[in-house]
C-alpha positions in Angstrom: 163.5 175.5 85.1 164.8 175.2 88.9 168.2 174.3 89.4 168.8 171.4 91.3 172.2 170.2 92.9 174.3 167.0 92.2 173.6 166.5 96.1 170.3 166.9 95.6 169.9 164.3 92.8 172.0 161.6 94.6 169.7 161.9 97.4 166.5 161.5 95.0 168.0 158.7 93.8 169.1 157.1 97.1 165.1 157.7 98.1 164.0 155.7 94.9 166.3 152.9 95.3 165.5 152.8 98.7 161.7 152.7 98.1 162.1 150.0 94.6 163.5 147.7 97.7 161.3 148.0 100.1 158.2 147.7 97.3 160.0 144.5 96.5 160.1 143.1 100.4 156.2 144.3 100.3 155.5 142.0 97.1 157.7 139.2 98.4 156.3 139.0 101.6 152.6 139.1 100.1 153.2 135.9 97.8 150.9 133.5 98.0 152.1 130.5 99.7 152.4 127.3 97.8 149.8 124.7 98.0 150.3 121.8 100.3 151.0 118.4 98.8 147.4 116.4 97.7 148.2 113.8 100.1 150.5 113.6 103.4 150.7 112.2 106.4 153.4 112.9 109.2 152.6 109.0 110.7 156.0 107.1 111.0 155.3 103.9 109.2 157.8 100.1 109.6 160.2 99.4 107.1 158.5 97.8 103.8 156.9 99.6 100.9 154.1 97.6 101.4 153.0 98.3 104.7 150.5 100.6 104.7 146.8 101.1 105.5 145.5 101.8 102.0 146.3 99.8 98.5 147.5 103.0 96.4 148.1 106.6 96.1 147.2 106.8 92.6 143.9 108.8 92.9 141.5 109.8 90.7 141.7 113.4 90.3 142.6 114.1 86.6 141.6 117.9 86.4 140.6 116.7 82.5 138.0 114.1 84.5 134.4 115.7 84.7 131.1 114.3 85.9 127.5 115.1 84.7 124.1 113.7 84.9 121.1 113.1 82.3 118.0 112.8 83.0 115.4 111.0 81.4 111.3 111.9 79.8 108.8 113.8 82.3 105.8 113.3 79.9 103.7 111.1 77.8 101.6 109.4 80.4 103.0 112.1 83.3 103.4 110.6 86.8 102.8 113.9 88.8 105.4 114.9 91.3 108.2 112.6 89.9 110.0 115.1 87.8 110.5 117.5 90.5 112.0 114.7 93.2 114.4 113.6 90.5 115.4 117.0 90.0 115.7 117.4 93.9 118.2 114.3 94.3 120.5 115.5 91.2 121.2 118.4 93.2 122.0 116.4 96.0 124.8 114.9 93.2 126.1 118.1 92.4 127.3 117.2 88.5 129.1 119.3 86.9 126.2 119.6 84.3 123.3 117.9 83.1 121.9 116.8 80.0 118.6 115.5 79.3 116.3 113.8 76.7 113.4 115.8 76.1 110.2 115.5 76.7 109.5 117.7 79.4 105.8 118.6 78.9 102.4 116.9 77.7 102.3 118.9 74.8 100.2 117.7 71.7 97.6 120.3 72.5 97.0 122.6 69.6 96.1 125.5 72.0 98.5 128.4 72.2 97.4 129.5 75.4 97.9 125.9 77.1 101.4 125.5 75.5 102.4 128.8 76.5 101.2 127.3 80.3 103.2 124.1 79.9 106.0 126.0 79.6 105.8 128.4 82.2 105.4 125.2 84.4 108.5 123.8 82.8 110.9 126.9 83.1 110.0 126.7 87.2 111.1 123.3 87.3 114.2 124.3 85.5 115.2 126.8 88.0 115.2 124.6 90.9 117.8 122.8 89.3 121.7 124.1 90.5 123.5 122.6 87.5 123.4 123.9 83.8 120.6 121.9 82.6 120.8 121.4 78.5 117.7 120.7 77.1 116.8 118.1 73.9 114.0 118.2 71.8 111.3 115.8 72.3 107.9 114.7 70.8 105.8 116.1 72.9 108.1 119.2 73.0 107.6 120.2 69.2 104.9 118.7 67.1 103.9 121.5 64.8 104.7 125.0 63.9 103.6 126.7 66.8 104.7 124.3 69.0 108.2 124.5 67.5 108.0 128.5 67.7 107.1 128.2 71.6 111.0 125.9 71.8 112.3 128.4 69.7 111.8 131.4 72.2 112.0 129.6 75.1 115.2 127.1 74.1 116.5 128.7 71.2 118.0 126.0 69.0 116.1 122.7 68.2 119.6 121.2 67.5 123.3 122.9 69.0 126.5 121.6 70.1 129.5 122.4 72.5 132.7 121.0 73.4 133.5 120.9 77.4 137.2 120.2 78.2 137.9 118.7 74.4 134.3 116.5 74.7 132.2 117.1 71.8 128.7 117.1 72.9 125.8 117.0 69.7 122.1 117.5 70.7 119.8 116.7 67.9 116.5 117.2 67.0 114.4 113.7 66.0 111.6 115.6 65.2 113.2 117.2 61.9 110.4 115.4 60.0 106.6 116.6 59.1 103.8 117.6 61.3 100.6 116.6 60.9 98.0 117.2 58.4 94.4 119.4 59.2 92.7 115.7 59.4 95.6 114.4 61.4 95.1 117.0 64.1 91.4 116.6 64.2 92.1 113.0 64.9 94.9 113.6 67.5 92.2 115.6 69.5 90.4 113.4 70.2 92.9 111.0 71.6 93.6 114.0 73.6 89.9 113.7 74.7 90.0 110.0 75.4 93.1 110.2 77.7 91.5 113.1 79.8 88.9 110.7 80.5 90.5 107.6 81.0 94.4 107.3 80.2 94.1 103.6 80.2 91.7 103.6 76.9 93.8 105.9 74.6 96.3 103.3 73.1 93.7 100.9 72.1 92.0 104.5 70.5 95.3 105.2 68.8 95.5 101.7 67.6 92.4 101.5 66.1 92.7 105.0 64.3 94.0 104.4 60.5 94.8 108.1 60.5 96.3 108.3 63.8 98.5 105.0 62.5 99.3 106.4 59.7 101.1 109.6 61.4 102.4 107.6 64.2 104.5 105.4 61.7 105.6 108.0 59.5 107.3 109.6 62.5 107.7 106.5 64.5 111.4 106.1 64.1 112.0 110.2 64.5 113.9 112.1 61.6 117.3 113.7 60.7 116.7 115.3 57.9 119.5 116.2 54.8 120.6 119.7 56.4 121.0 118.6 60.1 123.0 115.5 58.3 125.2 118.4 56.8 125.6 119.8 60.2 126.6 117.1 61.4 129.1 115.4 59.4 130.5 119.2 59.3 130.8 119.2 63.1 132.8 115.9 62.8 135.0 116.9 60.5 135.6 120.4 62.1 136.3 118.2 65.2 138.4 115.6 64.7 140.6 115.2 68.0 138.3 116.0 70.8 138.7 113.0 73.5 134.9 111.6 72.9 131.6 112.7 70.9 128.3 112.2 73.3 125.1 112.3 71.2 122.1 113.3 73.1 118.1 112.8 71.0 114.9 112.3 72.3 114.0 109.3 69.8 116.6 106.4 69.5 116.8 106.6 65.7 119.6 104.3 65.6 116.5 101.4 66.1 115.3 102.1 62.5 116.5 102.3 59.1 117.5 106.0 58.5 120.0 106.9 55.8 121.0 109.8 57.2 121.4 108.4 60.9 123.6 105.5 58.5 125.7 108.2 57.0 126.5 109.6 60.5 127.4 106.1 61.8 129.5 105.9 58.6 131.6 109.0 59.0 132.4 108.4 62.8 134.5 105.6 62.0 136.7 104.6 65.2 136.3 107.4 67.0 134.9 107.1 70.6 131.2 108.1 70.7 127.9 107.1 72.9 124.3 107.5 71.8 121.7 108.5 74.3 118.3 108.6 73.7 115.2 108.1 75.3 111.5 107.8 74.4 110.7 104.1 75.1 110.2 104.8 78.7 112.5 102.2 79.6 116.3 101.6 80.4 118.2 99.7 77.3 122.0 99.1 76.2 123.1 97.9 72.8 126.4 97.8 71.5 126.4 98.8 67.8 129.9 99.3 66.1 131.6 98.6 69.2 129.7 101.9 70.5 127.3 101.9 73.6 124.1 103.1 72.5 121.6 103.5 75.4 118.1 104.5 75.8 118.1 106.0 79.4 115.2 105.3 82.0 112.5 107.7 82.7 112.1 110.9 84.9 108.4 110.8 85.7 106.9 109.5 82.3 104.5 107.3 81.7 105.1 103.0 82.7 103.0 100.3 81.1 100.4 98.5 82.0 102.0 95.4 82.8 105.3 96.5 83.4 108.6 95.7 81.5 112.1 95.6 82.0 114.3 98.8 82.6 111.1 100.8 83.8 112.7 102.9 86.1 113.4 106.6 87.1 117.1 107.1 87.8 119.6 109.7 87.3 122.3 108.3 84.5 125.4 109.4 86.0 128.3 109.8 83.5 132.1 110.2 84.5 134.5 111.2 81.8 137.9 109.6 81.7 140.4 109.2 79.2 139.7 106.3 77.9 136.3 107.3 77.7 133.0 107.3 80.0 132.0 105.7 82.6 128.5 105.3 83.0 126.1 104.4 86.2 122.3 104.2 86.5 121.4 105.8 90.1 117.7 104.6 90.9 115.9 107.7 91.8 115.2 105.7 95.0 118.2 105.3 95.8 119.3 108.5 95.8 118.6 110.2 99.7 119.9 113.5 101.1 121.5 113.4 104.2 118.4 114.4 106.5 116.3 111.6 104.9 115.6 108.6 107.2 114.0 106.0 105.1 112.1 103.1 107.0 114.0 100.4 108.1 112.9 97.6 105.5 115.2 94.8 104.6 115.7 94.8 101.3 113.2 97.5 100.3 114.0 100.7 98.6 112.4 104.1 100.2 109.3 103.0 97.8 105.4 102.1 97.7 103.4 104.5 99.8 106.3 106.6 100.7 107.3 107.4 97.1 104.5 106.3 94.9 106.8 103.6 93.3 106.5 100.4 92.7 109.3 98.5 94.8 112.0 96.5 93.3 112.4 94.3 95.9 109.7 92.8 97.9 108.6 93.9 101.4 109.1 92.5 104.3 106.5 90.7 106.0 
């Protein structure tokens, strides 16, 4: 080993202290700067408290606030075109997220070849869309084994949950009941038949079907069966002090007479919750256990004859808070980009010929 001198080794030294400093004065002069304030203004204002041009400072930009969208049914009776425009003006919104309600093809085909079709359709509309998009189970998504295999590879899950920013969010699967029989298929075919040649015709077919009634009612209200009961009441218990529990099905089961959708009720007690659902086609609030349980509007699907209240397309737009959401049906009308010039119509939406909707206020003259 080489000698080295006491001098030597001071100077070494002196060299490492000098460069600890001058790595210091690097780091210290490469700090990132502090934000500037929210809000500020340099103006010079008159005496008062009072004076000022706005009403309050206290803005709302809790970074525990979040915003997403849901989106209602696409099929049963499809409006072509719809679907896509509504997907078009939600990423105009730019939520967070958005949830939907299933129902996102015609299905009720017993062909493979055309199911695997209907999807292929579907996953190009999903990519369009700039938000996570988390998909529900509907009727016409799942109706028998195969179609249930097709959600399986394509979805995954029938039924998941996931908590975003201590939000509990539970999607379940109404179809947890059974399919339909060898007969009831045969049957079902031929409604399929009847609506290719004239939609209007199929419901009185339907109607008049006794097998067709039969399977209709014994899935009519949709099902949560005794395991995804067990997964839920084990999801409520597991958690207990989120902020708020969303519930997201296709079928509002809360209309009929379900033990299992009682025993759910029963076991959320006073916590905050909502209930979304869709399936009717129509927009619908009802206040059950001092809950809001809504049945959103559609996203293309089908509108009766003779039209009914809450028959719209619109984009639910939900804004979390912390004393829970805050929810706001956008009409899909009413929902324009920034390079969209509608006609200049008094009281008229962007509507009739220019949208293929029927106008909610009347033209004028």
């Amino acid at each position: 080993m080489a000698h080295v001198s006491r001098k030597s080794f001071v100077g070494l030294l002196a060299a490492l202290a000098a460069l600890t400093m001058l790595t210091a004065c690097g780091e210290a002069r490469t700090e990132t700067p502090a934000p500037p304030p929210v809000f500020q203004s340099t103006e010079t204002w008159p005496d008062g408290p009072d004076a000022r041009p706005w009403t309050h400072l206290n803005f709302r930009n809790n970074p525990d606030d979040f915003q997403f969208a849901i989106i209602g049914d696409r099929s049963g009776g499809m409006r072509q075109g719809v679907f896509e425009a509504v997907l078009g003006k939600v990423n105009a919104l730019q939520p967070e997220f958005v949830m939907s309600i299933g129902d996102y093809m015609e299905g009720y085909t017993f062909e493979p070849d055309k199911l695997a079709a209907e999807w292929a359709e579907v996953d190009g509309f999903m990519q369009k869309l700039e938000s996570p998009l988390f998909l529900v189970v509907g009727n016409h998504d799942i109706f028998d084994t195969t179609s249930e295999a097709l959600w399986r590879k394509h979805a995954g899950l029938p039924r998941y949950h996931f908590v975003y920013k201590n939000v509990l969010f539970i999607a379940l699967n109404t179809e947890d009941g059974r399919y339909a029989t060898p007969e009831e298929r045969v049957e079902l075919n031929k409604a399929l038949e009847v609506m290719a040649r004239d939609p209007k015709a199929v419901g009185a077919f339907m109607q008049s079907n006794p097998v067709i009634v039969k399977y209709l009612h014994d899935n009519d209200g949709g099902r949560i069966g005794d395991e995804q009961t067990k997964w839920v009441l084990g999801l409520l218990d597991r958690y207990k002090d989120v902020r708020w529990t969303f519930f997201f099905m296709h079928r509002p089961v809360w209309r009929e007479k379900i033990a299992n959708v009682e025993r759910i009720e029963a076991a959320l007690g006073t916590r905050g919750y909502t209930m979304i659902g869709g399936h009717t086609h129509h927009y619908a609030i009802e206040t059950r256990h001092g809950r809001d349980y809504i049945e959103v509007g559609t996203a293309g699907g089908g509108w009766s004859l003779d039209g009914k209240p809450g028959e719209m397309d619109a984009v639910v737009w939900v804004t979390m808070r912390d004393g829970g959401p805050v929810i706001t049906n956008l009409v899909a009308t009413g929902i324009l980009p920034k390079d969209a010039v509608p006609a200049i119509v008094p009281g008229a939406e962007l509507c009739g010929d220019a949208y293929a909707l029927p106008c909610l206020y009347p033209r004028s003259p």
